[in-house]
C-alpha positions in Angstrom: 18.4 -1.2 -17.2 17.9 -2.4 -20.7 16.6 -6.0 -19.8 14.1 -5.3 -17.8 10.3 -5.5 -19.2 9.8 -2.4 -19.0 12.9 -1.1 -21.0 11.6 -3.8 -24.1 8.2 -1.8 -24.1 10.8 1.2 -24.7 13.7 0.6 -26.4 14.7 3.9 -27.0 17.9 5.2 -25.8 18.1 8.7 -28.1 18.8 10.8 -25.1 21.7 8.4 -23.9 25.3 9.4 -24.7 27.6 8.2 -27.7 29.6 5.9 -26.4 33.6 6.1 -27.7 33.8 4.6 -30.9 36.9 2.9 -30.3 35.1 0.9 -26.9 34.3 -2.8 -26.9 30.5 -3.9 -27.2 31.2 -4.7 -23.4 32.5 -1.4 -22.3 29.9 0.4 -24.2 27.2 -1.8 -22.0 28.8 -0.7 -18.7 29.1 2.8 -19.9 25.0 2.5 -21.0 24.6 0.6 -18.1 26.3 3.4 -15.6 24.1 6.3 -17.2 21.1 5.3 -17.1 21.8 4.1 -13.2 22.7 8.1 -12.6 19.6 9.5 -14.0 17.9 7.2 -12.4 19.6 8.0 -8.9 18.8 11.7 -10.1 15.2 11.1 -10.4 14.6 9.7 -7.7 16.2 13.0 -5.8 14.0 14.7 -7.8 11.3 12.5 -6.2 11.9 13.7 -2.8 10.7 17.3 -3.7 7.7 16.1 -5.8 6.1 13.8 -3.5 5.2 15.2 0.0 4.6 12.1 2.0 5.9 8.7 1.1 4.4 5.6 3.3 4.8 1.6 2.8 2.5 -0.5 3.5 3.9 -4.1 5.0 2.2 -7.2 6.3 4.4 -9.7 8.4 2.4 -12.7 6.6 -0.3 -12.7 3.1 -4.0 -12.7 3.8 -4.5 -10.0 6.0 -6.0 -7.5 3.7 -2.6 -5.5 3.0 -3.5 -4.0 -0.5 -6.8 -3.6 0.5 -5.8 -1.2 3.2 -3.2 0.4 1.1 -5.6 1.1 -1.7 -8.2 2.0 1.3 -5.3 4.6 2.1 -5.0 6.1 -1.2 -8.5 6.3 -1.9 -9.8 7.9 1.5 -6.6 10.4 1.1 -7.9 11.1 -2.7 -11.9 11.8 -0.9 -10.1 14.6 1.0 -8.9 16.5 -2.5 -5.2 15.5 -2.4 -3.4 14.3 -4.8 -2.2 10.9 -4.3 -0.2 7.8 -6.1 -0.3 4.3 -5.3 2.8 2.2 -6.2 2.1 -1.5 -6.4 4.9 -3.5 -5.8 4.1 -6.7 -5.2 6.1 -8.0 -8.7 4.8 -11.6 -8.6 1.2 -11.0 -7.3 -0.5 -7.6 -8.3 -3.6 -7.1 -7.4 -4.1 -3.3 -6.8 -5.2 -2.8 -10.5 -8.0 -4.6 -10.2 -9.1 -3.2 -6.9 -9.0 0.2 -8.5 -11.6 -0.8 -11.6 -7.9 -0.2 -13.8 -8.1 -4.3 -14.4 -6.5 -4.9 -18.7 -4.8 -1.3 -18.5 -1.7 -1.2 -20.2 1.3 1.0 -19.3 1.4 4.3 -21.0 5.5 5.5 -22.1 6.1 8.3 -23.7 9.9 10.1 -24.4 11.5 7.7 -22.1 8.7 8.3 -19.0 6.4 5.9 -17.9 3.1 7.5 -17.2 0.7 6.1 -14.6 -3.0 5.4 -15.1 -5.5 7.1 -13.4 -7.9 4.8 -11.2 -11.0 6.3 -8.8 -11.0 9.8 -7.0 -7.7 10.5 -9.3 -5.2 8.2 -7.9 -2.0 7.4 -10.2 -1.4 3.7 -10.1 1.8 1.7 -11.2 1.9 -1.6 -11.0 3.3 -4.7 -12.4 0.1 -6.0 -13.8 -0.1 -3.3 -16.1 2.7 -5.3 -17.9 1.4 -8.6 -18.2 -0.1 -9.9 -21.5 -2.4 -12.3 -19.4 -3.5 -12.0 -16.1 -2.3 -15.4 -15.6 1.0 -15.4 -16.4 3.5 -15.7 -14.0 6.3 -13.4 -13.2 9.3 -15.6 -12.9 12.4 -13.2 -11.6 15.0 -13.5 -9.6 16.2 -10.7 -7.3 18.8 -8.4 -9.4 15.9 -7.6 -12.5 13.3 -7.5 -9.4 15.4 -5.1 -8.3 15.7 -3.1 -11.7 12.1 -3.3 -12.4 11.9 -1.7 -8.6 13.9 1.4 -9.1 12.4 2.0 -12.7 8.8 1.8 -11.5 9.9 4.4 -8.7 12.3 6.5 -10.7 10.7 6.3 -14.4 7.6 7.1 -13.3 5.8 10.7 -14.0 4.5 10.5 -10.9 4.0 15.3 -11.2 3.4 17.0 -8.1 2.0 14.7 -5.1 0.8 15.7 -1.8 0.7 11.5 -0.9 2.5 8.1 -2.2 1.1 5.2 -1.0 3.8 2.1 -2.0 1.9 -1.6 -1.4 4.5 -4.4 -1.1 4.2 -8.4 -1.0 4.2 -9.6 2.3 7.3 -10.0 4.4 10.4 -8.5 4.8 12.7 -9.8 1.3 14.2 -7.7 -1.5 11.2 -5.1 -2.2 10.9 -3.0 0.7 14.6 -3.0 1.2 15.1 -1.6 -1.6 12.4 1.3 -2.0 13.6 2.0 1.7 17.3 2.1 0.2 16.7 4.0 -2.8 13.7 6.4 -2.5 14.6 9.2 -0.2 13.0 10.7 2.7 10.7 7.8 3.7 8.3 9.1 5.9 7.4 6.1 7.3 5.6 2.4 7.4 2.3 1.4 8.1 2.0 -2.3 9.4 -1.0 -4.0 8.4 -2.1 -7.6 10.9 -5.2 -9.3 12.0 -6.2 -10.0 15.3 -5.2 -13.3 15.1 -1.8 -14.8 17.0 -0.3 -15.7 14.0 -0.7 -12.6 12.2 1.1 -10.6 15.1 3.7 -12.5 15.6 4.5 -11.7 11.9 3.7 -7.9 13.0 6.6 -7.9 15.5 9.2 -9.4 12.3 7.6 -6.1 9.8 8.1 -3.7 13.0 11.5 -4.6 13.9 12.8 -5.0 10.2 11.6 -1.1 9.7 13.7 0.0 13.1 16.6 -1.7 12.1 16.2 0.0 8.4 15.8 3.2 10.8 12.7 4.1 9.1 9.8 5.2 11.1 6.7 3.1 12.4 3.6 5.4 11.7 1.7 2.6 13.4 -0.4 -0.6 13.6 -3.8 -1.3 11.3 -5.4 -4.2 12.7 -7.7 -5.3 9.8 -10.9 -7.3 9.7 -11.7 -6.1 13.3 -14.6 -7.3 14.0 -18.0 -8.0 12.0 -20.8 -5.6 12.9 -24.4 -7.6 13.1 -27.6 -5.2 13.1 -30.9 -5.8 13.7 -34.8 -4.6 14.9 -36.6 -5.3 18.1 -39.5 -3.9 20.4 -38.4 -0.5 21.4 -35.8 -0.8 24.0 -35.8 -4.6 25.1 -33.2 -6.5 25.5 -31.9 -9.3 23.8 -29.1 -11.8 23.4 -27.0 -13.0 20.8 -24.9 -16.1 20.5 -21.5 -15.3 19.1 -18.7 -17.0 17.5 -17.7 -19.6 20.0 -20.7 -19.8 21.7 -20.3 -16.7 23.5 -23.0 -14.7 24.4 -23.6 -10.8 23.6 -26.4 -9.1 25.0 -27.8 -6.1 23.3 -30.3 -3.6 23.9 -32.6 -1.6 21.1 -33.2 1.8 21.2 -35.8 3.5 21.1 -36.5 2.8 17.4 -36.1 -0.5 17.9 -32.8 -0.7 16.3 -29.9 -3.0 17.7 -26.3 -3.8 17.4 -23.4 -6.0 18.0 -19.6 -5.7 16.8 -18.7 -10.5 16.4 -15.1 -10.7 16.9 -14.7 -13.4 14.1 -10.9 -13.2 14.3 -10.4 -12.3 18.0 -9.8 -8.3 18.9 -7.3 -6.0 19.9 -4.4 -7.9 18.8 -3.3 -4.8 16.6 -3.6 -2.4 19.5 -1.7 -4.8 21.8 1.6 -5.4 20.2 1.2 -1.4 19.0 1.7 -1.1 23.2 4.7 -3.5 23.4 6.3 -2.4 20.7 5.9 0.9 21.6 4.5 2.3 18.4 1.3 4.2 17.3 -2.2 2.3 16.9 -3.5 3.7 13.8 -7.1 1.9 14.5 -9.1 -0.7 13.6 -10.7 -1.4 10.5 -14.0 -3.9 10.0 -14.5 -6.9 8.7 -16.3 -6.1 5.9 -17.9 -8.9 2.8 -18.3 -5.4 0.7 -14.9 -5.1 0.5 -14.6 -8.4 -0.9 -16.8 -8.0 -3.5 -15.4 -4.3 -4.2 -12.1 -5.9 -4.6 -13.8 -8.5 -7.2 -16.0 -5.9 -8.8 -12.8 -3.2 -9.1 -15.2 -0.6 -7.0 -13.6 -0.1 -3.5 -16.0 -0.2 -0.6 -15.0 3.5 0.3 -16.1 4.3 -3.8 -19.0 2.2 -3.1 -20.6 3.1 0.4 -18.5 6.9 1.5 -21.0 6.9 4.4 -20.6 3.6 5.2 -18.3 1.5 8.8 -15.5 0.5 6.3 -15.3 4.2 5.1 -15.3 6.0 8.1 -13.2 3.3 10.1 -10.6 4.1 7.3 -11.2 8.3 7.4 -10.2 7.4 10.9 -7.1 5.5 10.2 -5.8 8.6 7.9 -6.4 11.0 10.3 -4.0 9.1 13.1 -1.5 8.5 10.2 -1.7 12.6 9.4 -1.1 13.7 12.8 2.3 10.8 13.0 3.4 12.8 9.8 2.6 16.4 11.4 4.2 15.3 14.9 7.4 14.1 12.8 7.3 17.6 10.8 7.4 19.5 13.8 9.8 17.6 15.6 12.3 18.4 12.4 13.2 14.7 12.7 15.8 13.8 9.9 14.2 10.4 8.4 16.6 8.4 6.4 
């Protein structure tokens, strides 16, 4: 594709074919045009025996923590000594760089490959921010060089020898994920991200049915910013109550230490695990809601890089685990994904 962005940062074509000499400029720009689209087709076949796993990551609606639970992904898969990539697609809004203390990087090309950067625990990283000048410029594209710039991120990519590639996507259900689902093979599957809240969900059910009628497979539900554990000290075993969002009332009891506490459902609860039931699709669990991982996301230090032994850590370890045994269930089943 020799408009796109990334094609300018490479503008050689020295392993391309000589066109005829006797073709017209515009037959020689189909001809260049046709090529490049069958390596490209050929490396992403090649993809499908480099890369074990391949999962998106959708959200129905923005705000609901989407690349912060894909990068959560990539990272707590990394903390287990695989090797892992994390494809940022989100064209017009990346913010997985940043998250991933790669914020300013710039994209590395060499003989015609584009070579990730390497963010914490070892995790490649590709994303469209890598491209921009200025973090504040805007991406103004239309769908066909969205599309390009797509299918050269997935297929120009050195992504080596992966055991895990996690692709995070703009919210919705629009050009992006059709196309990754269209043009890398062997999806393994999509994890849908939501909040508890109704709005959220009903967005859910759109991101759920658009991956069925793609025939791709639902690994399941994350319903993010859960809840917000409170924690506290009392006298040894008393009792004690709370006045929660809404005015509603918690009682607690300390232990023997004296130590006490409470899970606020800020954003309502079990929204996630619900229209996982009625949809008839895996819950994958619930993560917390967390103000660390805000400022990890600000301070490009993840909250699993920045507390392992920490709720948002664990609650995510627990997350993987579900979405490792969906991917074992599906290898052992010998299910044909397309």
């Amino acid at each position: 594709m020799t408009d796109s962005p990334i094609s300018q940062h490479n503008p050689s074509k020295s392993d391309s074919p000589a066109p005829e000499e006797d073709a017209s400029p515009q037959q020689k720009k189909q001809m260049e045009a046709a090529y490049q689209q069958m390596k490209r087709q050929m490396a992403m076949k090649k993809i499908a025996d480099e890369i074990s796993h391949k999962i998106m990551v959708l959200s129905g609606k923005g705000g609901v923590g989407k690349s912060t639970v894909a990068t959560g992904l990539a990272l707590s898969l990394a903390e287990q000594g695989l090797k892992v990539g994390l494809l940022d697609i989100d064209i017009t809004g990346p913010n997985v760089p940043k998250m991933m203390g790669l914020d300013g990087m710039r994209l590395h090309v060499e003989e015609g490959r584009i070579h990730p950067n390497i963010g914490h625990s070892g995790v490649k990283v590709i994303s469209m921010a890598f491209l921009l000048e200025d973090e504040d410029t805007p991406v103004v594209w239309r769908g066909p060089i969205k599309l390009g710039a797509i299918q050269q991120f997935i297929a120009d990519v050195e992504w080596g020898i992966l055991d895990h590639l996690i692709i995070d996507f703009p919210p919705g259900t629009s050009d992006e994920p059709l196309t990754v689902a269209q043009s890398l093979p062997d999806i393994d599957g999509i994890v849908i991200v939501t909040t508890p809240q109704e709005v959220a969900l009903l967005d859910s059910r759109k991101s759920i049915s658009f991956a069925k009628t793609l025939n791709v497979p639902v690994l399941g539900v994350v319903e993010n910013m859960s809840g917000y554990t409170l924690r506290g000290t009392a006298e040894p075993n008393s009792r004690l109550q709370l006045i929660g969002p809404g005015g509603k009332k918690i009682d607690v009891e300390a232990d023997g230490d004296g130590d006490w506490s409470a899970i606020l459902d800020i954003f309502k609860k079990g929204g996630g695990e619900k229209i996982a039931m009625d949809l008839k699709v895996p819950f994958l669990g619930a993560l917390p809601f967390d103000p660390g991982v805000v400022r990890g996301g600000d301070d490009g230090v993840h909250r699993i890089v920045a507390d392992p032994a920490g709720d948002s850590a664990k609650a995510f370890a627990k997350v993987v685990e579900a979405i490792t045994e969906q991917l074992s269930d599906e290898e052992e089943s010998g299910v044909n994904i397309i």
